[in-house]
C-alpha positions as CSV (number, residue, x, y, z in Angstrom):
1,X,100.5,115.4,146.5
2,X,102.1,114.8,143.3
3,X,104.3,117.6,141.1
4,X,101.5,119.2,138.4
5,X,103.0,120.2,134.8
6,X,103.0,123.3,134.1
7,X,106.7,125.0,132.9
8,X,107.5,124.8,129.0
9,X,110.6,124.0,127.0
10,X,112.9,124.9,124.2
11,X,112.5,123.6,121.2
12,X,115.8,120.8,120.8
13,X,116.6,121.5,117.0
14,X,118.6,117.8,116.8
15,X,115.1,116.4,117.9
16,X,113.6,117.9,114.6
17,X,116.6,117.2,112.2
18,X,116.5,113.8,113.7
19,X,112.9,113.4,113.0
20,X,113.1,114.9,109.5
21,X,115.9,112.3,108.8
22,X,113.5,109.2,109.8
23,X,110.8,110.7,108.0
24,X,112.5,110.9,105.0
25,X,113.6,107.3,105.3
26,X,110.5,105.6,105.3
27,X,109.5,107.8,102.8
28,X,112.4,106.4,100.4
29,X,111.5,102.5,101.6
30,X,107.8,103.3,100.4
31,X,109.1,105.2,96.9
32,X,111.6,101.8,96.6
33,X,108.4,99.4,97.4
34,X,105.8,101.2,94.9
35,X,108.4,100.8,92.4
36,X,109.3,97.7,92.7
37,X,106.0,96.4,92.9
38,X,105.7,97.7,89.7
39,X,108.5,96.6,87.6
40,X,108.5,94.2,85.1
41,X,109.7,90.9,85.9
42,X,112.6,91.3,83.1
43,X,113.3,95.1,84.0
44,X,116.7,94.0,85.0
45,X,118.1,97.5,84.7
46,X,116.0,98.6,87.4
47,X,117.9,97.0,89.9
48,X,120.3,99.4,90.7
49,X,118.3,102.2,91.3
50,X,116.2,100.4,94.0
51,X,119.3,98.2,95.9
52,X,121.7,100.0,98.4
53,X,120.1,102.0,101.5
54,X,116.2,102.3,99.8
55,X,116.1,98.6,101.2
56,X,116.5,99.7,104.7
57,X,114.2,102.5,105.0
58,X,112.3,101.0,107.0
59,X,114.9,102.2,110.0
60,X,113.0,105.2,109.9
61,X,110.7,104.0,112.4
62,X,113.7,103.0,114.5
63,X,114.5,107.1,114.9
64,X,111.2,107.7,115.5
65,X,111.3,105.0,118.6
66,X,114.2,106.3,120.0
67,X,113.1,109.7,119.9
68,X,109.7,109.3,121.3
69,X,111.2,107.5,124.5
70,X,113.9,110.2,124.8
71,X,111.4,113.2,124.1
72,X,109.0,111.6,127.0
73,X,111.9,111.7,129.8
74,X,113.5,115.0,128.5
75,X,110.1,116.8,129.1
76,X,109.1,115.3,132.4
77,X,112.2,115.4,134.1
78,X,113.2,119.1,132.7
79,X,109.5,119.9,133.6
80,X,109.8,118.4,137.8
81,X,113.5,120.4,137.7
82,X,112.1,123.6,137.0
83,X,109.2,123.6,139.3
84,X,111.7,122.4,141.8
85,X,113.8,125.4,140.6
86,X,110.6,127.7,141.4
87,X,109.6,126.2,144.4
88,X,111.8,128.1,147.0
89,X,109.9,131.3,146.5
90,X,106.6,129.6,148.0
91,X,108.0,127.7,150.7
92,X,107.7,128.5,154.3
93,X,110.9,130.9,155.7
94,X,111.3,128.7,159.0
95,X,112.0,125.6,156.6
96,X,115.7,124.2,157.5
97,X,118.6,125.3,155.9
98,X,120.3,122.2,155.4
99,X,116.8,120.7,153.6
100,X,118.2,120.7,149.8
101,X,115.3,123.0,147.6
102,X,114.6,120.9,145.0
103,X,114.6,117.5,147.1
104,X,110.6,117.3,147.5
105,X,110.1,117.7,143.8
106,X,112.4,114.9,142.8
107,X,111.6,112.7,145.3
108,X,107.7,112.4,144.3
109,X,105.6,111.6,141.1
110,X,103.2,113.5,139.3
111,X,99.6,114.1,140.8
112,X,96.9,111.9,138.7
113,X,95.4,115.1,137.6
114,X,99.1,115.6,135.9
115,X,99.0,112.5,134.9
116,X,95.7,112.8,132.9
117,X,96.9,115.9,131.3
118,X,100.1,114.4,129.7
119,X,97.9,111.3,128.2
120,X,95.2,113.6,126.7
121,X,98.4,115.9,125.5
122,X,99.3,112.5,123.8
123,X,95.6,111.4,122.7
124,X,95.1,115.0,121.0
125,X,99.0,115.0,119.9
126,X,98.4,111.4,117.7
127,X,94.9,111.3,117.2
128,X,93.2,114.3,115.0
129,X,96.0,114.1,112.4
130,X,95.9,110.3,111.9
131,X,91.3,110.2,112.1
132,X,92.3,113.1,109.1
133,X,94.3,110.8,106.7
134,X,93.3,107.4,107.9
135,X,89.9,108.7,106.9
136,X,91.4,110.1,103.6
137,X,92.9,106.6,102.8
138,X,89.3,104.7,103.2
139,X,88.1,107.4,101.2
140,X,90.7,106.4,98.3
141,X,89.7,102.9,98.9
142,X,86.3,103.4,98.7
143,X,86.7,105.4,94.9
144,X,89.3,103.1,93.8
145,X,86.9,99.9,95.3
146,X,83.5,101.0,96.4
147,X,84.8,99.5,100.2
148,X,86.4,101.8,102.9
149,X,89.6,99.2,102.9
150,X,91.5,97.6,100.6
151,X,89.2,94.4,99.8
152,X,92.2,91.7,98.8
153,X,93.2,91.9,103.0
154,X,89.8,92.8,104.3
155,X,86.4,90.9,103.8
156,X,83.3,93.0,104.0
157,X,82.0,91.4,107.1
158,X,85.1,91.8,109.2
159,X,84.7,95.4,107.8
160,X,83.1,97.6,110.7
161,X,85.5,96.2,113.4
162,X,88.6,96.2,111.7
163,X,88.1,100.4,110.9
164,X,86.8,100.7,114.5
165,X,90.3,98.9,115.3
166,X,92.2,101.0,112.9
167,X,91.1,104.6,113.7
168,X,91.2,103.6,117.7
169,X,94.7,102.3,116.9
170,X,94.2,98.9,118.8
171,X,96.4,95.9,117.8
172,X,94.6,93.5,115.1
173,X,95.8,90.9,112.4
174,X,95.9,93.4,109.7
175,X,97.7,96.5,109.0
176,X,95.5,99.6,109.9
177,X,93.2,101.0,107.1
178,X,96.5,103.5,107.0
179,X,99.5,101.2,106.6
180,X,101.5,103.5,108.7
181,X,99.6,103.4,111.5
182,X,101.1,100.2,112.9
183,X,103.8,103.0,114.3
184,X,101.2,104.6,115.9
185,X,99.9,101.6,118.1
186,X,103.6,101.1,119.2
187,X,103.7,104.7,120.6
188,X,100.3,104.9,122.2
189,X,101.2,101.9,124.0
190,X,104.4,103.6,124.9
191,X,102.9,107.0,126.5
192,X,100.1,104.7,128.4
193,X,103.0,102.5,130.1
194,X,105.3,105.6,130.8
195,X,102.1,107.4,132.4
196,X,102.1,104.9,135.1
197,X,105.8,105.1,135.4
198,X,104.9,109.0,136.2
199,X,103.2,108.0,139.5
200,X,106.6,106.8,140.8
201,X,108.7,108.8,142.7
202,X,111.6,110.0,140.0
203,X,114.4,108.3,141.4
204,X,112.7,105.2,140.2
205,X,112.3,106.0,136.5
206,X,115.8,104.1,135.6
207,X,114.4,101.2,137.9
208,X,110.7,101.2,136.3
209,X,112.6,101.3,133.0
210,X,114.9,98.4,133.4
211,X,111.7,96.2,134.7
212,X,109.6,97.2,131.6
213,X,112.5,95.6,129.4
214,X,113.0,93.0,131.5
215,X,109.1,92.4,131.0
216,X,109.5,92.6,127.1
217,X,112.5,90.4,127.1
218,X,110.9,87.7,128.7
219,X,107.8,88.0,127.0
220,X,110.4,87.9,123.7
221,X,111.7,84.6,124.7
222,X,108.7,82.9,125.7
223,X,107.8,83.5,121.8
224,X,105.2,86.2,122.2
225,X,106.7,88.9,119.9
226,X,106.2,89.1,116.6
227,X,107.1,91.3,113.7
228,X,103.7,93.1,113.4
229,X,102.2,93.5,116.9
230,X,98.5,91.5,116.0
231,X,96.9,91.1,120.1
232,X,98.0,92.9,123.5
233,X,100.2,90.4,124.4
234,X,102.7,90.7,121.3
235,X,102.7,94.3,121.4
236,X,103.6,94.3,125.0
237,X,106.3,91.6,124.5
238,X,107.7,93.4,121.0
239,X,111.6,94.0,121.0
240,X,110.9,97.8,119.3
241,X,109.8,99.0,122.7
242,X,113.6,98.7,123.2
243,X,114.4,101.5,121.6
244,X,111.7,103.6,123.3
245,X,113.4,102.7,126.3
246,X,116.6,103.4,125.4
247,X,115.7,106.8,124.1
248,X,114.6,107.1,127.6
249,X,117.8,106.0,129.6
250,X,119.7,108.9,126.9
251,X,117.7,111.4,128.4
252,X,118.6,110.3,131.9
253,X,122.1,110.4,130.9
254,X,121.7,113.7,129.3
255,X,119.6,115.5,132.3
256,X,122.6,114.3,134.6
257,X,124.7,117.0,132.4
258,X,126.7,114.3,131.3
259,X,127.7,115.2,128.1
260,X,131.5,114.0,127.3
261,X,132.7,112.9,123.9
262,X,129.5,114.2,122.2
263,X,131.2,115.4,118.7
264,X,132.8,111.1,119.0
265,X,129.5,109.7,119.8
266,X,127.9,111.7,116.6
267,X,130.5,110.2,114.7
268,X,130.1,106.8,116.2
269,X,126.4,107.0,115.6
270,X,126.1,108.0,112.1
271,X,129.3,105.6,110.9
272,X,127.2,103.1,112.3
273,X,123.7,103.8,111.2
274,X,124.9,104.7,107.7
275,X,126.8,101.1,107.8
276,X,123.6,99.1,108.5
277,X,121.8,100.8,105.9
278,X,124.0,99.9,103.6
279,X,125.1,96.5,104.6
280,X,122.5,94.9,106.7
281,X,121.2,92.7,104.2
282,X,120.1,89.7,106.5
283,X,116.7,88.2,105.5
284,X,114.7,86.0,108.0
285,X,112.3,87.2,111.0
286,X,115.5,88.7,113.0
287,X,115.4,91.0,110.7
288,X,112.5,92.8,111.4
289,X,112.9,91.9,115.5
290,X,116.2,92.0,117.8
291,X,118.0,93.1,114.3
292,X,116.6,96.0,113.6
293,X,117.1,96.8,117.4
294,X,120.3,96.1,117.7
295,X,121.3,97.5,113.7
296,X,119.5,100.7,113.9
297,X,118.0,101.5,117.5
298,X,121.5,101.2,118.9
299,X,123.2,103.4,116.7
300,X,120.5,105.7,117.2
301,X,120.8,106.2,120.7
302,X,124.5,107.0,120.4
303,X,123.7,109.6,117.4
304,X,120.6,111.3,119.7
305,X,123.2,111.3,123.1
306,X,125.5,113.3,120.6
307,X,123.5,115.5,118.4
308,X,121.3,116.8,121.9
309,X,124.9,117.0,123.9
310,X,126.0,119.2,121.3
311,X,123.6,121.3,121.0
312,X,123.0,122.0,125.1
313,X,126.7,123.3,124.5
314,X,125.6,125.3,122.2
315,X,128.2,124.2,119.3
316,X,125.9,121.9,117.3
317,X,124.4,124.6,114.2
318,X,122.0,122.4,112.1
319,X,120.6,124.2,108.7
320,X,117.2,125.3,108.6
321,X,115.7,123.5,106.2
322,X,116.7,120.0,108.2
323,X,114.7,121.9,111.3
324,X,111.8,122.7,108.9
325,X,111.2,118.9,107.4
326,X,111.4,117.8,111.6
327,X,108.7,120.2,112.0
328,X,106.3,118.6,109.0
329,X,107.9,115.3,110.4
330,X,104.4,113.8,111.1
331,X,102.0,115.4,108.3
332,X,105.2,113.4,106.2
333,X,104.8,110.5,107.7
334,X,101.1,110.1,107.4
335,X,100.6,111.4,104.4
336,X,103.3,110.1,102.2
337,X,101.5,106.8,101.3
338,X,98.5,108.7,99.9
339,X,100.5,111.1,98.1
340,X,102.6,108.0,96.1
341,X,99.6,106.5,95.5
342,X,98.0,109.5,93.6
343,X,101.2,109.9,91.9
344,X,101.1,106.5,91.0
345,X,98.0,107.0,89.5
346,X,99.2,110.2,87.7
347,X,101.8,108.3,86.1
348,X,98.8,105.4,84.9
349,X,97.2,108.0,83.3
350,X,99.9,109.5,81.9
351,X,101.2,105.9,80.4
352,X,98.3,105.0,78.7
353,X,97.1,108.7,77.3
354,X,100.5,109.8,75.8
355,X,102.1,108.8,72.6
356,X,104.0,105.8,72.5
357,X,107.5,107.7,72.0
358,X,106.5,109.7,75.6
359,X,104.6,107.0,77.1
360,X,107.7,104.9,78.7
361,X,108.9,108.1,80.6
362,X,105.9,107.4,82.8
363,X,105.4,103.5,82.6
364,X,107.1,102.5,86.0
365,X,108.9,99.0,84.8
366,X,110.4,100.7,81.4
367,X,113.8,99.8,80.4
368,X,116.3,101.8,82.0
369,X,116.3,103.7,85.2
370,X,114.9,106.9,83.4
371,X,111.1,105.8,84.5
372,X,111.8,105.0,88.4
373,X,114.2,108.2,88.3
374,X,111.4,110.5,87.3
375,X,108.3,108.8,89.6
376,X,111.1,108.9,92.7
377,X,111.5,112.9,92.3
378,X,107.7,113.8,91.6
379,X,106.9,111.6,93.8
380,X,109.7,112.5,96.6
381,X,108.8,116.6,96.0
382,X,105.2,116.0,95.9
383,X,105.4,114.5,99.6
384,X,107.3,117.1,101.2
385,X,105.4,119.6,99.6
386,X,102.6,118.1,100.5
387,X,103.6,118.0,104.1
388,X,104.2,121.5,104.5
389,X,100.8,122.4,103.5
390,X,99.4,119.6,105.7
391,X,101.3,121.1,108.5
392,X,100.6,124.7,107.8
393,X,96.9,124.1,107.4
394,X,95.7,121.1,108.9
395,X,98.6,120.1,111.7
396,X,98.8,123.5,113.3
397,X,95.1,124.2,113.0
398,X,94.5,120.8,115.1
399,X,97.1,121.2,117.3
400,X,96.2,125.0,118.5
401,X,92.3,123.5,118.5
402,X,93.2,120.7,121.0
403,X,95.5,123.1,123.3
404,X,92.4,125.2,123.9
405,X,90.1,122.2,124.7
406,X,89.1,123.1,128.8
407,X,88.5,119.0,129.5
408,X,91.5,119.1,132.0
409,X,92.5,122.8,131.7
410,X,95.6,121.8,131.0
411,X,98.8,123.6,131.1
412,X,101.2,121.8,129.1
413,X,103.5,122.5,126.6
414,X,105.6,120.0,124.8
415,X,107.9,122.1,122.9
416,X,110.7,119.2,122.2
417,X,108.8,117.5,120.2
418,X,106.1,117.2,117.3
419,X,105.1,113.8,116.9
């Protein structure tokens, strides 16, 4: 019989500063794509403001990858060591002496019915937020075009299908109905792949692990990945799910109690992740493949094995407010797009119903940077303010409705994480 789930965990605060941090980077790629999309060819000034680190925001999702393969480890293999940590009080008084406690727990996998509860922990984790906003962005497509999608991408008769594809969050040609949702697809395949890998005794983890990139590597260089994951076969052969698996070997490392040179490896880390977001500047597909993987995902993993290291010492003291945008982390990330995009409206409005003397505050494409300044902060407050109401009052509210859902009567807790 397999181990069931059913002990909690701390909260890791580096986990949540982490995620704030990635959020907060795609955010600024998005504010630096809306802008420049809507500069004037001759807005030369503009430049500037939208070069340097904006450019790579995009490494946002990069965080997000490591963290979700780390996160998944962390919780099942803290989870197996503290029912095998619980175990001796039930066990039979004639058992040997010499039989190490926690050896039967480490040695075997999770039980199906475990098994079942972790994926419908992820399903109602990813799911009710993203049916909320991914039905709030057809919504904004249907005012803005009388059709539930954005009609230069998508015809009307590929229309049912492609939402039925989008909200279920299964691979297609086309971006989901919510751009961001790409991510999504990435880390629903993730959880499925790592369920299975739950069935195995844990010893194997590291083993099942190296296969799974061995899998993706050769489906890499027999040409199958691609920069946006568009069938099953290029999502299972796509070089992000690197970094989910190299999230996951940190947390091996990190549940061995290994935990030397933690304060170097945050240096390491952010010296260079900061370095690639200011200098990688290589265009081509690499960039958006093994690039990003090795540019970002890499240093990632050595900032995550440092920040959590620290903080299980307990010398790592992260301010509040870093914790608190990791917590909205995921009503930020889903949200953000619709939020610019009413902004951006806001700002239309604004352009065309002011005088001319106050009108080229607002007109995104003005000469100068005074324009692009002012839509980046509304538009960067609005988002995280945004968020924290999302959270507060839609986030929570799901996530408390879906713990009490009896379908599996399930006892888990996944307090490392949010997303």
């Amino acid at each position: 019989m397999g181990t069931p789930i059913r002990a909690t965990l701390n909260r890791l605060e580096s986990l949540q500063a982490m995620r704030g941090l990635a959020a907060i980077l795609v955010l600024l790629f998005h504010l630096m794509t809306i802008q420049r999309e809507m500069i004037s060819d001759d807005a030369v000034h503009e430049l500037v403001l939208l070069s340097g680190f904006w450019e790579r925001g995009y490494a946002g999702v990069d965080v997000f990858f490591v963290i979700s393969g780390f996160v998944m480890v962390y919780i099942t293999q803290n989870l197996l060591q503290k029912k095998a940590q619980n175990q001796p009080q039930n066990q039979p008084q004639n058992q040997p002496q010499n039989q190490p406690q926690n050896q039967p727990q480490n040695q075997q996998g999770y039980s199906v019915s475990a098994v079942f509860k972790f994926i419908f922990a992820r399903i109602t984790r990813i799911f009710p937020l993203w049916w909320v906003f991914a039905s709030l962005m057809a919504l904004y497509f249907w005012i803005s075009y009388q059709m539930p999608a954005d009609p230069f991408r998508i015809s009307r008769e590929a229309l049912i299908p492609y939402l039925a594809k989008s909200f279920l969050l299964v691979p297609q040609t086309h971006l989901p109905v919510l751009s961001v949702g790409w991510t999504l697809i990435h880390e629903m395949y993730f959880y499925w792949v790592f369920a299975l890998i739950l069935f195995l005794p844990r010893r194997y983890c590291a083993h099942a692990l190296c296969v799974w990139a061995i899998l993706v590597l050769i489906g890499f260089a027999s040409g199958f990945s691609q920069n946006m994951a568009n069938s099953i076969v290029s999502l299972t052969s796509s070089l992000l799910t690197l970094e989910f698996i190299g999230g996951a070997f940190v947390a091996l490392v990190v549940g061995k109690n290994w935990r030397k040179y933690a304060r170097l490896m945050i240096f390491l880390g952010s010296a260079l992740f900061i370095s690639a977001l200011l200098f990688y500047t290589h265009k081509g597909p690499s960039m958006l493949l093994w690039g990003r993987v090795i540019m970002f995902g890499l240093p990632c993993m050595v900032l995550l094995y440092g920040m959590v290291s620290l903080e299980q010492t307990g010398k790592l003291k992260l301010p509040n407010w870093s914790v608190q945008i990791g917590n909205w982390s995921y009503s930020l990330y889903l949200s953000h797009i619709l939020v610019l995009s009413a902004v951006k409206r806001v700002f239309a409005m604004l352009d065309t119903s002011l005088p001319e003397s106050f009108a080229p505050v607002f007109r995104i494409g003005a000469d100068g940077v005074l324009d692009n300044l002012i839509f980046a902060s509304v538009g960067f407050v609005a988002c995280i303010i945004f968020a924290g109401v999302s959270y507060r009052y839609i986030e929570r509210p799901l996530m408390g409705l879906a713990r009490k859902q009896q379908i599996f009567k399930s006892k888990i807790t996944m307090k490392a994480e949010t997303k």
